[in-house]
C-alpha positions as CSV (number, residue, x, y, z in Angstrom):
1,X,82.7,67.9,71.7
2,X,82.0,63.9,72.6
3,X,84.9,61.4,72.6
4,X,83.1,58.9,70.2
5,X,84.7,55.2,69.3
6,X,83.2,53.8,66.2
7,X,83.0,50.1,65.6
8,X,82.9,49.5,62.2
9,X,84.1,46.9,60.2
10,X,83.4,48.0,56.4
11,X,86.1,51.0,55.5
12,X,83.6,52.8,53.9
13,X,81.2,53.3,56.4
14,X,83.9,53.7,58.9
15,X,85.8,56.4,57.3
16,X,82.3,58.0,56.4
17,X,81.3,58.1,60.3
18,X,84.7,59.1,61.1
19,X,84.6,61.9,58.6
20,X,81.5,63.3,59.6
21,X,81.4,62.8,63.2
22,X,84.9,64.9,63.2
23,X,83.4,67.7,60.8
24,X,80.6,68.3,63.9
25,X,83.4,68.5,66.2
26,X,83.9,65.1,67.7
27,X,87.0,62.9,68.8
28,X,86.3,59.9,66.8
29,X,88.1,56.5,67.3
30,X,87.3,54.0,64.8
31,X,88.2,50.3,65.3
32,X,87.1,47.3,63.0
33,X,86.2,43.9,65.5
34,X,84.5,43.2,68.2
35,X,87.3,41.9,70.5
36,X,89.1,45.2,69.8
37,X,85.9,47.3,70.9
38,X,85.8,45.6,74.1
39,X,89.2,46.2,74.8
40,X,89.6,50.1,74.0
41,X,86.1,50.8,75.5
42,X,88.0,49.5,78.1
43,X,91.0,51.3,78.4
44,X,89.8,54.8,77.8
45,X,87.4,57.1,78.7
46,X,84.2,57.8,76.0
47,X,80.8,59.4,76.0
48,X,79.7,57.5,73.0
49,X,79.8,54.2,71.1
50,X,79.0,53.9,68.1
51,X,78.4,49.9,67.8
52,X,77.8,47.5,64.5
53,X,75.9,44.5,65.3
54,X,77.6,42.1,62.6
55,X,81.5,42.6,63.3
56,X,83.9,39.8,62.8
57,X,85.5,38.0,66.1
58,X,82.5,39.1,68.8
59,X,79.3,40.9,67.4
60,X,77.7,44.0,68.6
61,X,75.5,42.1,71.0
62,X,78.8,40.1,72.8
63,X,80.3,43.8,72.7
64,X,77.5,45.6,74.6
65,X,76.7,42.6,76.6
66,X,80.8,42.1,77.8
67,X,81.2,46.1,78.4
68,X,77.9,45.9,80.6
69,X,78.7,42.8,82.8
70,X,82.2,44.8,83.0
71,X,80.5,48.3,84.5
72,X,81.0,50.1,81.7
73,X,78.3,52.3,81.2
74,X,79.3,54.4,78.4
75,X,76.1,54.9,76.2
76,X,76.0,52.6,72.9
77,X,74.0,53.3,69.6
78,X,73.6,49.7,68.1
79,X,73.8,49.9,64.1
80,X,72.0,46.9,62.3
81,X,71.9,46.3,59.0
82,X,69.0,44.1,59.0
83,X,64.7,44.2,59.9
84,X,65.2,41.2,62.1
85,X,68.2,42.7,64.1
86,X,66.6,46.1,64.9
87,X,63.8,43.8,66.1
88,X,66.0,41.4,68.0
89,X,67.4,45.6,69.4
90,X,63.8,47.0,70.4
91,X,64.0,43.8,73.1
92,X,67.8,44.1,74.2
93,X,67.5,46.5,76.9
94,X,71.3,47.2,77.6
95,X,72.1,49.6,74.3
96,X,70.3,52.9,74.7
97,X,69.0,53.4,71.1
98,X,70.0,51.7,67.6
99,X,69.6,53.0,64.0
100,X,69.6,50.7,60.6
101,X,71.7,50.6,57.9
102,X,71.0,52.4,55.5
103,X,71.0,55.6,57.3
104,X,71.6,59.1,56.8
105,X,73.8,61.8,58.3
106,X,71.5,63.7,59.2
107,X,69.4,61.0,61.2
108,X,72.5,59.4,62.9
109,X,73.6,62.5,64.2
110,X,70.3,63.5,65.4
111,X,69.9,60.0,67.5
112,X,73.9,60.9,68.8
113,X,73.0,64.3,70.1
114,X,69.6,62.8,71.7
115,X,71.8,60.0,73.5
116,X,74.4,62.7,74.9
117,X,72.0,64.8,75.9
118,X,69.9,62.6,77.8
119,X,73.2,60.9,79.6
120,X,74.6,64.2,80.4
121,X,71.6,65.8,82.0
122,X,71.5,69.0,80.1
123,X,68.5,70.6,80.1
124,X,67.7,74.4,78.6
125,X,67.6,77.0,81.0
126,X,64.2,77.7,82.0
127,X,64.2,81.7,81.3
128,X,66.4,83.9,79.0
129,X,66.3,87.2,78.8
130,X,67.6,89.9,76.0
131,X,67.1,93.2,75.0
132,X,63.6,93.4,75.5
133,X,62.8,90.0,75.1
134,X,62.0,87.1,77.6
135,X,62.0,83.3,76.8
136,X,60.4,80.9,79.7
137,X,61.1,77.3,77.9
138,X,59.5,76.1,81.1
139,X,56.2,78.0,80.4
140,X,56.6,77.8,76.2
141,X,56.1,81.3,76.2
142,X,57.9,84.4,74.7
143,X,57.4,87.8,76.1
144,X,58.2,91.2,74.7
145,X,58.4,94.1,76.6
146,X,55.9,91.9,79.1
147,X,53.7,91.1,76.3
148,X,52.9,87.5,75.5
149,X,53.7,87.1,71.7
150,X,52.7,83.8,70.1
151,X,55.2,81.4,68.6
152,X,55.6,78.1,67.4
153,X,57.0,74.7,69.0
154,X,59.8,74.4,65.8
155,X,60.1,78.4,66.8
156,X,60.9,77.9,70.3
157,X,63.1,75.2,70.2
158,X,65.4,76.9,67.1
159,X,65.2,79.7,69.4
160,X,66.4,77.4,72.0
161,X,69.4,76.2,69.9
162,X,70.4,79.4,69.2
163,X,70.5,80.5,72.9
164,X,72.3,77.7,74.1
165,X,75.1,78.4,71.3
166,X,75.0,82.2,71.6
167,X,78.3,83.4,69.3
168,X,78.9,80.6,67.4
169,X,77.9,80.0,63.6
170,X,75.3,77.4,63.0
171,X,74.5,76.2,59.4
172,X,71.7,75.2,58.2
173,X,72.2,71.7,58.2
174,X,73.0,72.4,62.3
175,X,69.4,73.8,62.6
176,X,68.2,70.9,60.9
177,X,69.1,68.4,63.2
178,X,68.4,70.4,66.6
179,X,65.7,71.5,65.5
180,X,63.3,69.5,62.9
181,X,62.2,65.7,63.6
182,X,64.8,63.1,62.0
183,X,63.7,61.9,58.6
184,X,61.8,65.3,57.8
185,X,62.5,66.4,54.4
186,X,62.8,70.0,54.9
187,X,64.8,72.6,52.2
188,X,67.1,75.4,53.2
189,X,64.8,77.7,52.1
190,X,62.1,76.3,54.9
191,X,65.1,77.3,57.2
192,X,65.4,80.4,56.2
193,X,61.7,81.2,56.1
194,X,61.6,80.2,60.0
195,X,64.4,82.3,60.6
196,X,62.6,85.4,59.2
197,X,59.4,84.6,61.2
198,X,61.4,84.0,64.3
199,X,63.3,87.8,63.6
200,X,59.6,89.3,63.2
201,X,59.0,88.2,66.9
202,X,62.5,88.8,68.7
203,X,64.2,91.9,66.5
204,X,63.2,95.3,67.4
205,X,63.9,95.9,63.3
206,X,64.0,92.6,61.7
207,X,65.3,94.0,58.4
208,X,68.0,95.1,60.1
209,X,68.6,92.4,62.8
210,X,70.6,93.1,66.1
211,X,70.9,89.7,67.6
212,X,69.7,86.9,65.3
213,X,72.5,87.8,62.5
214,X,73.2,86.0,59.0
215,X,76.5,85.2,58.2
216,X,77.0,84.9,54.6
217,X,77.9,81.5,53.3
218,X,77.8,80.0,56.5
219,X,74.5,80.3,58.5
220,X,73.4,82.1,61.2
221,X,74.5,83.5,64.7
222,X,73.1,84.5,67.7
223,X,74.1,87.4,69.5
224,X,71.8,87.8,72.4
């Protein structure tokens, strides 16, 4: 769970972000102006913000550019709603990424989880080990009972996301963004498919799974 403020001056949009960002589990703060932004970035701690370039009072660009000369170094997504503002964003080198309006869920939330991850550090353990499987991320290999079995990238790293949430429900729209490249178009049933190939290769009985469970309605779970 991130502590996210959103800068957002149209409702819609705002209470959208808000809405969303709070359904994955976030703390979201939404204020409307740029003169605003600068002072709550200020006067709390955040691991995200979540910046429009064309706010009334100070634009995004004043915002990131104010909070940096301060020593905040909270990580910023720029939003721009524009072609020539994302290009005047590829050469401002104090935000760490930026997406463009329109966007979609999916996307922005994939470019938020990239952001954290990076300024937190976190990195997949390098070996996991259950029942009588082994996982070396380091080495992109799986092994069963000591034998190498073959798998794919997309397999590995929704194995990946599965290990690192052990016990928790993940929907498909979850596995989508952790696992698949943003802007993808991929179906459920792709997801599913994946998930059945990935059972052949961990389960000892993959009709009757002992780890990588279904939960109806909902998604998946690992139990591993």
């Amino acid at each position: 769970m991130a502590r996210i403020l959103v800068v957002e001056d149209e409702p819609d949009i705002a209470l959208g972000l808000e809405d969303d960002l709070t359904i994955e589990g976030h703390r979201v703060t939404v204020v409307t102006d740029g003169e605003t932004a600068v002072r709550r970035a200020q006067e709390a701690e955040w691991d995200l913000i979540l910046l429009d370039v064309m706010l009334p009072k100070k634009d995004g660009f004043d915002v990131c550019r104010d909070l940096r000369r301060a020593g905040i170094r909270t990580p910023i997504i720029l939003v721009t709603a524009r072609a020539h503002e994302a290009e005047k964003v590829l050469g401002f080198e104090q935000a760490d990424d930026y997406v463009t309006k329109p966007f979609s869920p999916r996307e922005l939330r994939a470019r938020i989880k990239a952001v954290l991850r990076r300024t937190n550090g976190d990195e997949p353990a390098q070996t996991y080990r259950f029942g009588d499987v082994e996982v070396d991320f380091g080495r992109a290999e799986l092994r069963r009972s000591g034998q190498v079995v073959e798998v794919t990238p997309l397999e590995l790293k929704l194995l990946e996301t599965f290990i690192g949430r052990r016990g928790r429900v993940l929907s498909r729209d979850q596995l989508l963004d952790a696992a698949w490249t943003p802007g993808v178009h991929v179906t459920d049933r792709a997801v599913d498919a994946h998930i059945v190939n990935l059972r052949r290769k961990i389960e000892p009985r993959p009709a009757d799974p002992q780890f990588l469970l279904s939960v109806r309605g909902l998604g998946y779970r690992f139990d591993g």
